[in-house]
PDB file of N, CA, C and O in Angstrom:
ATOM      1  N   UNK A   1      -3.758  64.044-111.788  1.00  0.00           N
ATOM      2  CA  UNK A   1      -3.188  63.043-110.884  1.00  0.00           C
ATOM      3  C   UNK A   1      -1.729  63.378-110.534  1.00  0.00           C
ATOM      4  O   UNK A   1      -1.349  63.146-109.386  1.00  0.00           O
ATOM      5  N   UNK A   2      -1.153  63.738-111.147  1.00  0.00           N
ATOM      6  CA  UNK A   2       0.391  64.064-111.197  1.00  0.00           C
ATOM      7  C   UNK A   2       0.671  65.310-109.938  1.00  0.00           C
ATOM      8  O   UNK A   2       1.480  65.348-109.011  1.00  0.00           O
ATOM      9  N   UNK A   3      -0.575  66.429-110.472  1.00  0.00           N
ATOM     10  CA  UNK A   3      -0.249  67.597-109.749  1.00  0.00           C
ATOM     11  C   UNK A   3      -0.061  66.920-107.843  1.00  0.00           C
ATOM     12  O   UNK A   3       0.736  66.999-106.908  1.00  0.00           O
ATOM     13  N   UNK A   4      -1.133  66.408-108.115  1.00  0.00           N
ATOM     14  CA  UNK A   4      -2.053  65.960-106.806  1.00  0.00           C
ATOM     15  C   UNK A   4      -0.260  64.982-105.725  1.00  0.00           C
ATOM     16  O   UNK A   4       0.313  65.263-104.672  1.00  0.00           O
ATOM     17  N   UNK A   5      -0.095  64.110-106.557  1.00  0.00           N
ATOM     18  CA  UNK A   5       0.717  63.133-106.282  1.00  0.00           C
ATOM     19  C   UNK A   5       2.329  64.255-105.964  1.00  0.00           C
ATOM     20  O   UNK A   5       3.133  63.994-105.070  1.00  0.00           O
ATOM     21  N   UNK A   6       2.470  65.471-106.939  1.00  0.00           N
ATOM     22  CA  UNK A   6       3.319  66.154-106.365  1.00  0.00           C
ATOM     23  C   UNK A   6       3.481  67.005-105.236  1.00  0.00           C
ATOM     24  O   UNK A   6       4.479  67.382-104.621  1.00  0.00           O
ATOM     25  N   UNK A   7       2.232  67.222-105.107  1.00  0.00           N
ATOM     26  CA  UNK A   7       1.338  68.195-103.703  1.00  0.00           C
ATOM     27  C   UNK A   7       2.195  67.412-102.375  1.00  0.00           C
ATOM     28  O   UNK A   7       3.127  67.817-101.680  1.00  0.00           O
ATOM     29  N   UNK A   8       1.224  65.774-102.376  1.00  0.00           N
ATOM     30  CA  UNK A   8       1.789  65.101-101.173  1.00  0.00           C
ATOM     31  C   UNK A   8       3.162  64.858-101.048  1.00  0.00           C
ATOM     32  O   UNK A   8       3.881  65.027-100.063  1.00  0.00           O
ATOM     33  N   UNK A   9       3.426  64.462-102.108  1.00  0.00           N
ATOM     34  CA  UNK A   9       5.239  64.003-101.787  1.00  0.00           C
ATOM     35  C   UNK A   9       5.762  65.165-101.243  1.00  0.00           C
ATOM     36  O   UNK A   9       6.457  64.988-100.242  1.00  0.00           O
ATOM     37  N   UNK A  10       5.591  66.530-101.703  1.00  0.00           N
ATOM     38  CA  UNK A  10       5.893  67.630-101.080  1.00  0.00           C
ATOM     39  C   UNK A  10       5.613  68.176 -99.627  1.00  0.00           C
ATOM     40  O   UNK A  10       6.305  69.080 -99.156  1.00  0.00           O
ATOM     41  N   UNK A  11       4.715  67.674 -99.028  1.00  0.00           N
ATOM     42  CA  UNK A  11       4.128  68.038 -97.906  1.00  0.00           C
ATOM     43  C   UNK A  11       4.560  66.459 -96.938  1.00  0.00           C
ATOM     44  O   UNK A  11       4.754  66.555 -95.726  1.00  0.00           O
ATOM     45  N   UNK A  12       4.650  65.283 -97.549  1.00  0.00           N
ATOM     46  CA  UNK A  12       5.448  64.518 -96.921  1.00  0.00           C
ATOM     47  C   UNK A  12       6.914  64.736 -96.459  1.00  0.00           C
ATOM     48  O   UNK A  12       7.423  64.385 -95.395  1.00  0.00           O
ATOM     49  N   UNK A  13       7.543  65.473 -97.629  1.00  0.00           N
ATOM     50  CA  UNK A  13       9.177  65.433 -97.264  1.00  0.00           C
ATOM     51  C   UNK A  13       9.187  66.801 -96.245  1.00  0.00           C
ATOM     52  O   UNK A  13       9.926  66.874 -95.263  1.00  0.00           O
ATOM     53  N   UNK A  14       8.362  67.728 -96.601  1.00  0.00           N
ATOM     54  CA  UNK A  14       8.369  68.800 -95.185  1.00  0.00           C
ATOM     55  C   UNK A  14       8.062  68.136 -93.852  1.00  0.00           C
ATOM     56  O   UNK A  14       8.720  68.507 -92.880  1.00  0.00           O
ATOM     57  N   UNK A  15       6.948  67.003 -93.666  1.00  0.00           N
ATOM     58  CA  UNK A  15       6.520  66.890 -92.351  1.00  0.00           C
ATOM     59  C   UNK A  15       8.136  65.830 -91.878  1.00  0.00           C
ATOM     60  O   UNK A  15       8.603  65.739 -90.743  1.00  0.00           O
ATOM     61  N   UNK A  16       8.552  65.323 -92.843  1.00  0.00           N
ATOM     62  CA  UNK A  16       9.680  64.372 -92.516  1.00  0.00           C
ATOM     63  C   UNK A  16      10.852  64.985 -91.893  1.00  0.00           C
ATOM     64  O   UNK A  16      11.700  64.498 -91.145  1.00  0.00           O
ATOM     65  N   UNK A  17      10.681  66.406 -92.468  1.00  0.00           N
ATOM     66  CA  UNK A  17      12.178  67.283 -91.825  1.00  0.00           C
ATOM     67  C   UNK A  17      12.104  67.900 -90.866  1.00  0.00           C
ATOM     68  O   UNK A  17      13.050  68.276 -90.174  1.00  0.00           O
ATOM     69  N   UNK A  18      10.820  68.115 -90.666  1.00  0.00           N
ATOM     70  CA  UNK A  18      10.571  69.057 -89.508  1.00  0.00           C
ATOM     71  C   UNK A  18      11.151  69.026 -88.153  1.00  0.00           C
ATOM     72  O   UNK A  18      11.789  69.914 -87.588  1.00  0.00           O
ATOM     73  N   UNK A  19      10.701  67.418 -87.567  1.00  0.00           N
ATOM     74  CA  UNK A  19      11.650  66.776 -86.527  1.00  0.00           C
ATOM     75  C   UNK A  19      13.153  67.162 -86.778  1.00  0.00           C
ATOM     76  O   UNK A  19      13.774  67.321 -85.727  1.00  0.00           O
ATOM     77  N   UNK A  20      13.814  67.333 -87.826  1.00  0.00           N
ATOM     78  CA  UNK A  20      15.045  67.268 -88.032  1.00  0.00           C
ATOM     79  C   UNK A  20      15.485  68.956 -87.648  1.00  0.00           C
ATOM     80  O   UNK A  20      16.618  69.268 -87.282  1.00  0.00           O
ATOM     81  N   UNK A  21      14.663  69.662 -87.769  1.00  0.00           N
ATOM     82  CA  UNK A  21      14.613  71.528 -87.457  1.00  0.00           C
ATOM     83  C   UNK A  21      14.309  71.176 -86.139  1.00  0.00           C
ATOM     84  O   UNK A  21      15.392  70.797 -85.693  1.00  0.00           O
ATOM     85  N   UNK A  22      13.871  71.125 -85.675  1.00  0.00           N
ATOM     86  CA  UNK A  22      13.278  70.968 -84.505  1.00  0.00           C
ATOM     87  C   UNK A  22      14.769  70.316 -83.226  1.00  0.00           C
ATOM     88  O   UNK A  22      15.360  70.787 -82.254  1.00  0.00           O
ATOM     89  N   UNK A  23      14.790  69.337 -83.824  1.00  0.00           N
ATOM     90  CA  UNK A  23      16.215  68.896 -83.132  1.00  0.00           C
ATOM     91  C   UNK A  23      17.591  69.425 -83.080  1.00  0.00           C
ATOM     92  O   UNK A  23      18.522  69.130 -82.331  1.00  0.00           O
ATOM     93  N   UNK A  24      17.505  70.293 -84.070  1.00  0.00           N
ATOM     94  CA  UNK A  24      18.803  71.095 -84.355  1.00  0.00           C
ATOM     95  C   UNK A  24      18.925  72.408 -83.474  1.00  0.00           C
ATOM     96  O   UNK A  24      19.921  73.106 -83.285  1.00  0.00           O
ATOM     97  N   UNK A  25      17.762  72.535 -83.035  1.00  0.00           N
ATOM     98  CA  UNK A  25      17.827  73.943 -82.385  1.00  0.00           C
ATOM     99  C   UNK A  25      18.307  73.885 -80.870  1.00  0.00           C
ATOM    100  O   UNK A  25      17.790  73.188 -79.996  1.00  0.00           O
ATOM    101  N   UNK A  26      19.600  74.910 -80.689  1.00  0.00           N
ATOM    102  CA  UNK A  26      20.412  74.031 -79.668  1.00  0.00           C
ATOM    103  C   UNK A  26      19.444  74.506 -78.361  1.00  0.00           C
ATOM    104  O   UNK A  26      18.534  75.313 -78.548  1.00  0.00           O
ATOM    105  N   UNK A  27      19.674  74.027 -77.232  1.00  0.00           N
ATOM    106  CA  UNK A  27      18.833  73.389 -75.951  1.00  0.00           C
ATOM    107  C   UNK A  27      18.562  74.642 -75.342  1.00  0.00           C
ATOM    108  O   UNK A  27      19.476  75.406 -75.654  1.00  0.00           O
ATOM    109  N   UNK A  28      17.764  75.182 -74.646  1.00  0.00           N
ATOM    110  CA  UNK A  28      18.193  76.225 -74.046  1.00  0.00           C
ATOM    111  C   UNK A  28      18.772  76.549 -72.939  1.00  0.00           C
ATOM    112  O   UNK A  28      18.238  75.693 -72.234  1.00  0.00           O
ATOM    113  N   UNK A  29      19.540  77.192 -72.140  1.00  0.00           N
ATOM    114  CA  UNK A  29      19.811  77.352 -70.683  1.00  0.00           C
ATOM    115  C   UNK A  29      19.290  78.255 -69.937  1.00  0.00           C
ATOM    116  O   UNK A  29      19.295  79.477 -70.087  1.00  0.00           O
ATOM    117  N   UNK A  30      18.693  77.414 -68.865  1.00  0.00           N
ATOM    118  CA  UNK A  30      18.141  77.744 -67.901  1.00  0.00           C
ATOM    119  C   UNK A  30      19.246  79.675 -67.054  1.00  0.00           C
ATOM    120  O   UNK A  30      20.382  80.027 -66.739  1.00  0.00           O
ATOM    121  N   UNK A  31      17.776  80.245 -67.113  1.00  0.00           N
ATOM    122  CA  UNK A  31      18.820  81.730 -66.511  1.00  0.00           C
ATOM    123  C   UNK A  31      18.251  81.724 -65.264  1.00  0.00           C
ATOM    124  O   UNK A  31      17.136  81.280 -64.992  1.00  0.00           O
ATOM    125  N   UNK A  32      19.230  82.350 -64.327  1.00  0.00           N
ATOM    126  CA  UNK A  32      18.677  82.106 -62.913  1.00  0.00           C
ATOM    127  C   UNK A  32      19.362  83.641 -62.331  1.00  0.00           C
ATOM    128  O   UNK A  32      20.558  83.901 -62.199  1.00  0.00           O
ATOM    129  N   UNK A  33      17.850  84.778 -61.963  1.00  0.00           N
ATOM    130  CA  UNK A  33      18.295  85.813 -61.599  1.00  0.00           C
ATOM    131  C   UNK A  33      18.600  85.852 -60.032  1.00  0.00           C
ATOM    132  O   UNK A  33      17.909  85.217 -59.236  1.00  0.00           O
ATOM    133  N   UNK A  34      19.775  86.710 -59.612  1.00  0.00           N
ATOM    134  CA  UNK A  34      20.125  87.000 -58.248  1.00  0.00           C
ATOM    135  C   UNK A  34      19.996  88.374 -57.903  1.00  0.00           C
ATOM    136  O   UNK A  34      20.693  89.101 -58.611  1.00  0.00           O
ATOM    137  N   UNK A  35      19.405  88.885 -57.143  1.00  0.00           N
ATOM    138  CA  UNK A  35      19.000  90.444 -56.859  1.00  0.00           C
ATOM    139  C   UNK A  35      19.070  90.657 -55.183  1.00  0.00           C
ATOM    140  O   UNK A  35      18.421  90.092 -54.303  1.00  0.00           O
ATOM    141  N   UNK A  36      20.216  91.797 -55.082  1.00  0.00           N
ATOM    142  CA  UNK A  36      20.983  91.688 -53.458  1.00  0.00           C
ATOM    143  C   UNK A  36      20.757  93.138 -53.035  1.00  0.00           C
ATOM    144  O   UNK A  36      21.395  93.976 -53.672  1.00  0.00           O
ATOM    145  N   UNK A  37      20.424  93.316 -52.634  1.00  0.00           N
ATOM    146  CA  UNK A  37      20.393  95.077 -51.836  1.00  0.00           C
ATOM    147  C   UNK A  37      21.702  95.673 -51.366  1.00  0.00           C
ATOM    148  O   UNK A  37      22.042  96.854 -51.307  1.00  0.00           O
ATOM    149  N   UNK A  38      22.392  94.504 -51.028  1.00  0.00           N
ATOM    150  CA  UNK A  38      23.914  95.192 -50.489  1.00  0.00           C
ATOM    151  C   UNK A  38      25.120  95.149 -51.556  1.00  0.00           C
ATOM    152  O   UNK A  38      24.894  95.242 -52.763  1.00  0.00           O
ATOM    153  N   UNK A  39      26.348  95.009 -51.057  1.00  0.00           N
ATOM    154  CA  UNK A  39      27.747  95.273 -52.027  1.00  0.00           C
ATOM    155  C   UNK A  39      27.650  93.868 -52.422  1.00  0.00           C
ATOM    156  O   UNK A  39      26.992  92.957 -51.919  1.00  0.00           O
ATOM    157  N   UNK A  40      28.690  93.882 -53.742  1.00  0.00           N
ATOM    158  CA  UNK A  40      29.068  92.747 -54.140  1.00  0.00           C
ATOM    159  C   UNK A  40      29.810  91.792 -53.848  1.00  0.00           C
ATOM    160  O   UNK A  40      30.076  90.754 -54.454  1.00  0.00           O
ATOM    161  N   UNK A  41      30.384  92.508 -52.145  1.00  0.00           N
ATOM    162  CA  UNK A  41      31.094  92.308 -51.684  1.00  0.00           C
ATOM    163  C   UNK A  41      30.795  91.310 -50.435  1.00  0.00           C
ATOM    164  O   UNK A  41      31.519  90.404 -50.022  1.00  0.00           O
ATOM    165  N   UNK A  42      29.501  91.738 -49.939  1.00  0.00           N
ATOM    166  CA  UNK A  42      28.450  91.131 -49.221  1.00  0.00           C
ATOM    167  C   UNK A  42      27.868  90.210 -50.075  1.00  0.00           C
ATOM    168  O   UNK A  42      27.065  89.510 -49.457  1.00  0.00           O
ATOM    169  N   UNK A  43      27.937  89.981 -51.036  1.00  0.00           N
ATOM    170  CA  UNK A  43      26.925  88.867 -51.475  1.00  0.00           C
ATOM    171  C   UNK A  43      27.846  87.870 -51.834  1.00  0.00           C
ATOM    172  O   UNK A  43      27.376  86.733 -51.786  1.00  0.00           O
ATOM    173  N   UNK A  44      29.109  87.966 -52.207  1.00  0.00           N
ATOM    174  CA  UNK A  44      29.945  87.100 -52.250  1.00  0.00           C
ATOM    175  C   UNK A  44      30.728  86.156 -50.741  1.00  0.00           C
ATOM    176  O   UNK A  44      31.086  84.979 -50.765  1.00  0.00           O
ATOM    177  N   UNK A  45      30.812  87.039 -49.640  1.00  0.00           N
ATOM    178  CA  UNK A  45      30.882  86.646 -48.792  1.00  0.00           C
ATOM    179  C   UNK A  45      29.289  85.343 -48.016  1.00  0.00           C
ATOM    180  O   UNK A  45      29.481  84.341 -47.327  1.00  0.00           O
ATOM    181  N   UNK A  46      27.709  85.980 -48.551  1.00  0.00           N
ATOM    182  CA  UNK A  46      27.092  84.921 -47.517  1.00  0.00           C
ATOM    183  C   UNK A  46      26.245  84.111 -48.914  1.00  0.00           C
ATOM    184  O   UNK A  46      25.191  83.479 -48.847  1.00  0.00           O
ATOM    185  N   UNK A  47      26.999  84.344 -50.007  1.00  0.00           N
ATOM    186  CA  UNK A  47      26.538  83.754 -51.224  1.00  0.00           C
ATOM    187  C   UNK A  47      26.582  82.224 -51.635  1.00  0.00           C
ATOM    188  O   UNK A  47      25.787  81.689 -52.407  1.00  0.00           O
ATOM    189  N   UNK A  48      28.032  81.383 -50.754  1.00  0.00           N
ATOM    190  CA  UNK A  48      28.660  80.920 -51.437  1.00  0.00           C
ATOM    191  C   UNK A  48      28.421  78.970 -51.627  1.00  0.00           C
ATOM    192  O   UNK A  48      28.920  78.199 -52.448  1.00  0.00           O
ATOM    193  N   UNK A  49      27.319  78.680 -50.314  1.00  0.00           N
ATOM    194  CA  UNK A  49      26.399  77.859 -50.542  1.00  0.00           C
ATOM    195  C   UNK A  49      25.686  77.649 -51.291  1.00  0.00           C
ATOM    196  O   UNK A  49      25.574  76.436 -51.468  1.00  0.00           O
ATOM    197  N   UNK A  50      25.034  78.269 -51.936  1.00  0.00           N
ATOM    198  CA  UNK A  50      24.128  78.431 -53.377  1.00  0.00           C
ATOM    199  C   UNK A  50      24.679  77.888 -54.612  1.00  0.00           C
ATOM    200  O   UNK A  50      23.931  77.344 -55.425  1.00  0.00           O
ATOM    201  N   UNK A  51      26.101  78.010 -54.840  1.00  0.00           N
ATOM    202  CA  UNK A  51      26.763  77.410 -56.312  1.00  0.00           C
ATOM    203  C   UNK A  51      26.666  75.893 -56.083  1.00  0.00           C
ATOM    204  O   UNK A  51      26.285  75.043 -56.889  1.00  0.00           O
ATOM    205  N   UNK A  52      27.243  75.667 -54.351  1.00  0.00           N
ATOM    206  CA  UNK A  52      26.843  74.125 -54.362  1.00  0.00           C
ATOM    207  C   UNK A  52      25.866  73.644 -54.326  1.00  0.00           C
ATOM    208  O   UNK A  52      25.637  72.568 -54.879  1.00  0.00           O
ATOM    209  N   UNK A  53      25.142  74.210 -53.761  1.00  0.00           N
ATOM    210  CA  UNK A  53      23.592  73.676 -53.832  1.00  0.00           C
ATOM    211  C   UNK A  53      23.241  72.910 -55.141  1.00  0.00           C
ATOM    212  O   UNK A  53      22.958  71.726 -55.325  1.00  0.00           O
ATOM    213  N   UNK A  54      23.360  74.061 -56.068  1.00  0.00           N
ATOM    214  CA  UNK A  54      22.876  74.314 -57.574  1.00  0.00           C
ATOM    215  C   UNK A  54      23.877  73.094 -58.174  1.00  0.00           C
ATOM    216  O   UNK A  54      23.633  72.603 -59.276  1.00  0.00           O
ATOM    217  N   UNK A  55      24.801  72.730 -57.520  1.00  0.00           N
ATOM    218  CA  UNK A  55      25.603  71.841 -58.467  1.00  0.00           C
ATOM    219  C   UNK A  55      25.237  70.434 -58.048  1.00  0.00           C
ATOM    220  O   UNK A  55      25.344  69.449 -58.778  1.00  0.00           O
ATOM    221  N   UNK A  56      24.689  70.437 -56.504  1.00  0.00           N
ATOM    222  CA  UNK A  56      24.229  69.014 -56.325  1.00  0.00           C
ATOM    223  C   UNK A  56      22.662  68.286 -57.146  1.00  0.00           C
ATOM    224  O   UNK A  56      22.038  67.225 -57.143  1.00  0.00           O
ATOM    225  N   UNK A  57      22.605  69.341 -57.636  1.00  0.00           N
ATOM    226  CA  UNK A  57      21.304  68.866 -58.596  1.00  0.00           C
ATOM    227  C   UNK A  57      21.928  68.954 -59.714  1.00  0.00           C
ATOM    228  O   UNK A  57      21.112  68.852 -60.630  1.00  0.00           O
ATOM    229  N   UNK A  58      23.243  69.128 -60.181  1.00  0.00           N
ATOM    230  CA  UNK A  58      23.792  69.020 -61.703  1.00  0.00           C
ATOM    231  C   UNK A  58      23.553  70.414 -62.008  1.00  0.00           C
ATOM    232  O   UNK A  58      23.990  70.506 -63.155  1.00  0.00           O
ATOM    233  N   UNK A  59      23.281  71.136 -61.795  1.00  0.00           N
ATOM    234  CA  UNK A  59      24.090  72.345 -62.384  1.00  0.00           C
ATOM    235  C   UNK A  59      24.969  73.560 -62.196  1.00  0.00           C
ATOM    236  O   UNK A  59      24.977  74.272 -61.192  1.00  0.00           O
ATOM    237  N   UNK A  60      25.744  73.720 -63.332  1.00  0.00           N
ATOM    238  CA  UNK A  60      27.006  74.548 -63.774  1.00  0.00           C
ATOM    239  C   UNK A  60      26.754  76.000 -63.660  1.00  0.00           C
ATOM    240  O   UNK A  60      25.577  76.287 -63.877  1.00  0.00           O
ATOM    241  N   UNK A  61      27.370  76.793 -63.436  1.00  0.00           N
ATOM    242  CA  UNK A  61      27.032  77.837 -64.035  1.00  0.00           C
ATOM    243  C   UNK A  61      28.009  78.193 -64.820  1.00  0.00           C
ATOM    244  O   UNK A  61      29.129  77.850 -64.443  1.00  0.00           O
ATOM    245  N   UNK A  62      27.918  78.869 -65.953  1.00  0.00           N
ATOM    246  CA  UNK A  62      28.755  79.112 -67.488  1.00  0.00           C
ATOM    247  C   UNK A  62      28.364  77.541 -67.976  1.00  0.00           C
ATOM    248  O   UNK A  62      29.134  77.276 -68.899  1.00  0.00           O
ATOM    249  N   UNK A  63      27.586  76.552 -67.750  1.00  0.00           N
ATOM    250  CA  UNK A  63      27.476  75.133 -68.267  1.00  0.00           C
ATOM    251  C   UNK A  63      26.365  74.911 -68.999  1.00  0.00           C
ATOM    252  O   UNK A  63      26.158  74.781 -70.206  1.00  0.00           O
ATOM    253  N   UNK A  64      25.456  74.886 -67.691  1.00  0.00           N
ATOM    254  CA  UNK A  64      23.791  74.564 -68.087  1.00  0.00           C
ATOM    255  C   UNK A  64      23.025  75.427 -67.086  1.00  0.00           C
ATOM    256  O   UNK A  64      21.886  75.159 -66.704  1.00  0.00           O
ATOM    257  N   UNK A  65      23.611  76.296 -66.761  1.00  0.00           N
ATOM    258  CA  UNK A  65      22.953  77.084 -66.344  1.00  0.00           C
ATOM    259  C   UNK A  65      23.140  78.473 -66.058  1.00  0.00           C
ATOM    260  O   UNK A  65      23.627  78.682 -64.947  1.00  0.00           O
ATOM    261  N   UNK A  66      22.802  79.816 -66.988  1.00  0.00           N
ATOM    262  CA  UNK A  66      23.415  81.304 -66.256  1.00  0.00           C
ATOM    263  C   UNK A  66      23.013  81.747 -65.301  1.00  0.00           C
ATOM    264  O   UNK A  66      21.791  81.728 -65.155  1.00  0.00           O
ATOM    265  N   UNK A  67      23.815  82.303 -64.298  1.00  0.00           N
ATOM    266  CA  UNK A  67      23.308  83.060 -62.643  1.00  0.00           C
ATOM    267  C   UNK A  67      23.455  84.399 -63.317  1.00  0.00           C
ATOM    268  O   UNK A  67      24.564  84.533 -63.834  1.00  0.00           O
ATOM    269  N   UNK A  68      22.651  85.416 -63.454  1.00  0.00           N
ATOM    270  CA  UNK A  68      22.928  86.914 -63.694  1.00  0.00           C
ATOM    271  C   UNK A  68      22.714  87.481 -62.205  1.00  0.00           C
ATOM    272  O   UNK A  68      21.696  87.334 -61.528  1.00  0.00           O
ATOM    273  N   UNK A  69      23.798  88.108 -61.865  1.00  0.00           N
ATOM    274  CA  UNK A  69      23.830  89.060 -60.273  1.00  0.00           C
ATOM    275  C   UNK A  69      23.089  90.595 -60.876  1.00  0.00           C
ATOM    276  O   UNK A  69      23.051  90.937 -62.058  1.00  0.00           O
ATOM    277  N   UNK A  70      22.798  91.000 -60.251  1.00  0.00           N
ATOM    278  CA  UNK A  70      22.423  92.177 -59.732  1.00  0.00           C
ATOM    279  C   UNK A  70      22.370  92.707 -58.442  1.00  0.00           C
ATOM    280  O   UNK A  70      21.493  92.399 -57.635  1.00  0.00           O
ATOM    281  N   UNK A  71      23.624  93.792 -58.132  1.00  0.00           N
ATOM    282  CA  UNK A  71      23.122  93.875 -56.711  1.00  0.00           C
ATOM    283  C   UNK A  71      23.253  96.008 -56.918  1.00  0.00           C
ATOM    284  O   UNK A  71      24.119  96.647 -57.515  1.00  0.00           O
ATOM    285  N   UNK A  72      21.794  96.618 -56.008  1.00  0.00           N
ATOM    286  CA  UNK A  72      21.864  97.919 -54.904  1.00  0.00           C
ATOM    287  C   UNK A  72      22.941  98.760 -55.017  1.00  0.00           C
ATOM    288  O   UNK A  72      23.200  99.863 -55.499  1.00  0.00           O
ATOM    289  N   UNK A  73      23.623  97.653 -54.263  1.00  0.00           N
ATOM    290  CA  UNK A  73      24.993  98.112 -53.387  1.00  0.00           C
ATOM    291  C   UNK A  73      24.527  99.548 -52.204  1.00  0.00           C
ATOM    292  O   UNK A  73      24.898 100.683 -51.905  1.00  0.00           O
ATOM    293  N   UNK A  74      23.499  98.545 -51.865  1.00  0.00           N
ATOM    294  CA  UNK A  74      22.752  99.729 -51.007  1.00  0.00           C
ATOM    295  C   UNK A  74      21.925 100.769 -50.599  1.00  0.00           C
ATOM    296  O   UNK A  74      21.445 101.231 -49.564  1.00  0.00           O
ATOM    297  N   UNK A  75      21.946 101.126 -52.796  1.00  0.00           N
ATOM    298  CA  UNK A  75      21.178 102.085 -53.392  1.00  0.00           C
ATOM    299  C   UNK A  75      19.653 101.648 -53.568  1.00  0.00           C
ATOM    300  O   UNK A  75      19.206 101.818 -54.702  1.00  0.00           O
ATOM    301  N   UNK A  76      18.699 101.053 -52.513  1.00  0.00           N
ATOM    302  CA  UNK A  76      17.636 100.660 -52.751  1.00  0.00           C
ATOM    303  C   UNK A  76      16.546 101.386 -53.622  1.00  0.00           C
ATOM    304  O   UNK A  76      15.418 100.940 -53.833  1.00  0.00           O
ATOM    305  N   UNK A  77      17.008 102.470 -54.053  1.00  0.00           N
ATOM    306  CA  UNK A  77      15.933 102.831 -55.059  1.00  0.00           C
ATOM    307  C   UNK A  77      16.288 103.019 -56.313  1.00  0.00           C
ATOM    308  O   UNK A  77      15.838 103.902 -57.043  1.00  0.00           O
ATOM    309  N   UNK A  78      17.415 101.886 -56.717  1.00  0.00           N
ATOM    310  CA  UNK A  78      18.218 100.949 -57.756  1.00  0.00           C
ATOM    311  C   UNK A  78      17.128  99.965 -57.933  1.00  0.00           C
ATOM    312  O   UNK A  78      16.595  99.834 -59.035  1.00  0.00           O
ATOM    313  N   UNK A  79      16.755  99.242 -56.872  1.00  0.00           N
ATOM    314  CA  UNK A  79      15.906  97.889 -57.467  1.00  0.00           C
ATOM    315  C   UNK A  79      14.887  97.989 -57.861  1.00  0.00           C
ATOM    316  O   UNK A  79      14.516  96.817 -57.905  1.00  0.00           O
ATOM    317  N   UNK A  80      14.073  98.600 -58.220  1.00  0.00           N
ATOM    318  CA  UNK A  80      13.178  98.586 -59.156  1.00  0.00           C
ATOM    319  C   UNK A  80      13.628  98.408 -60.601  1.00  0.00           C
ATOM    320  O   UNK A  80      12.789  97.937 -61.369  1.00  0.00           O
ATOM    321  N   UNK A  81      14.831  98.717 -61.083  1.00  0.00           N
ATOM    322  CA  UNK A  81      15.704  99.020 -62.216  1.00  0.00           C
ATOM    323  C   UNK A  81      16.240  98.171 -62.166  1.00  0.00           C
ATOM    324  O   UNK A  81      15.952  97.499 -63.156  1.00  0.00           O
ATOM    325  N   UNK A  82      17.293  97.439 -61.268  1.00  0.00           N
ATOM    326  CA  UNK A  82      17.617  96.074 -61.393  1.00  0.00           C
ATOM    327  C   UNK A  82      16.471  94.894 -61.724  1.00  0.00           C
ATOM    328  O   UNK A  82      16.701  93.958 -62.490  1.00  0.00           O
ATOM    329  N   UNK A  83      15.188  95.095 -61.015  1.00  0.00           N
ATOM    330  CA  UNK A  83      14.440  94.003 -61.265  1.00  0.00           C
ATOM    331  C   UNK A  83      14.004  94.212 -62.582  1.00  0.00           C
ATOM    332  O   UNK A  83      13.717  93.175 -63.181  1.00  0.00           O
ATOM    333  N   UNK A  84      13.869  95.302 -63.221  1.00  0.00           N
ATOM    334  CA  UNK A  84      14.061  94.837 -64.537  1.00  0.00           C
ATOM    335  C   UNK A  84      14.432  94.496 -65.792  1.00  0.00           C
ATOM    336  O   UNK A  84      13.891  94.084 -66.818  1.00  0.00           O
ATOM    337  N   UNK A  85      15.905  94.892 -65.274  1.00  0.00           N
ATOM    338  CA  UNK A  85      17.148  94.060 -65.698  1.00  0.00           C
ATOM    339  C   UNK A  85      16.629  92.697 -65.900  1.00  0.00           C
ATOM    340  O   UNK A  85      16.296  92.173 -66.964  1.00  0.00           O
ATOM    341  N   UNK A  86      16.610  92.140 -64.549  1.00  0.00           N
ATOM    342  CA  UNK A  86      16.346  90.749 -65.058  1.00  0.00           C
ATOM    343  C   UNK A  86      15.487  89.930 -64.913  1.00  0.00           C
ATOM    344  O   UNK A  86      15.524  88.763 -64.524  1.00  0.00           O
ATOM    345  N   UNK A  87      14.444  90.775 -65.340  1.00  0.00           N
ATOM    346  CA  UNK A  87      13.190  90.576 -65.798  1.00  0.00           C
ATOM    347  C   UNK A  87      12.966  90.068 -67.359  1.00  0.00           C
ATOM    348  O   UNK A  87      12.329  89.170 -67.910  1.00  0.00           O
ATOM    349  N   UNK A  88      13.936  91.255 -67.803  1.00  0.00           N
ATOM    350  CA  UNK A  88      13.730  91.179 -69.503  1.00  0.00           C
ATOM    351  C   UNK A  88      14.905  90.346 -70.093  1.00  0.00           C
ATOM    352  O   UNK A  88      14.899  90.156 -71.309  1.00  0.00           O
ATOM    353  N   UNK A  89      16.127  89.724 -69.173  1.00  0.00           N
ATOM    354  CA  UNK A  89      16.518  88.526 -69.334  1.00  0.00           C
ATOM    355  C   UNK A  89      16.022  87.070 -69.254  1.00  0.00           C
ATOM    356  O   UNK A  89      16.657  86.032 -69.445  1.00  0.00           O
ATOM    357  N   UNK A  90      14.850  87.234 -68.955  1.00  0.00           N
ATOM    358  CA  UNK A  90      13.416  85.808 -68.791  1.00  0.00           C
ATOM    359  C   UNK A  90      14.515  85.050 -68.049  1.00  0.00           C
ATOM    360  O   UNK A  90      15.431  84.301 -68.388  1.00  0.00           O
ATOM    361  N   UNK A  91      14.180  85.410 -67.215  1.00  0.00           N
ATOM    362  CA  UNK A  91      14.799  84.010 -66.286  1.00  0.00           C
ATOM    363  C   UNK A  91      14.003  82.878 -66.117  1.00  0.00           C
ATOM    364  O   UNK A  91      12.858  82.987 -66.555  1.00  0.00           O
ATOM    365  N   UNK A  92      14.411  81.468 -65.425  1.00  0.00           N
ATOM    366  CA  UNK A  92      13.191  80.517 -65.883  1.00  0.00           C
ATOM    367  C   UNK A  92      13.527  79.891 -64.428  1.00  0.00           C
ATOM    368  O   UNK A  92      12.877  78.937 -64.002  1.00  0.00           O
TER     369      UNK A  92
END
């Protein structure tokens, strides 16, 4: 009876903490890839609607949300290699 009664209390105080692991694990942020064929120079110039956009729905970038750029710079047979750049950054 004892063993038995130590079994559950044991498997009670795990299921009790679990929520508590679970909640601790900090939030994740959303990654949001950008992939440009031209300069960085060009993408900053017809880019610059997009941050607001993104902020009228609440989000930051460096906040709650990362933008990773990737751009060519012209070199189109770069993007295959850029796309999987940030590819294997899981963007969401």
């Amino acid at each position: 009876m004892r063993r038995r009664d130590l079994i559950i209390g044991l498997a009670a105080g795990e299921l009790a903490a679990w929520p508590l692991a679970v909640r601790a694990q900090p939030p994740k942020v959303p990654i949001v890839g950008v992939l440009f064929g031209g300069s960085a120079a060009l993408l900053r110039q017809g880019f610059p609607p997009f941050l607001p956009g993104l902020s009228e729905f609440g989000y930051r970038d460096g906040q709650n949300v990362t933008i990773q750029y990737r751009t060519a710079e012209g070199q189109y047979e770069r993007l295959p290699a850029l796309v999987s750049e940030l590819v294997a950054a899981k963007p969401m």
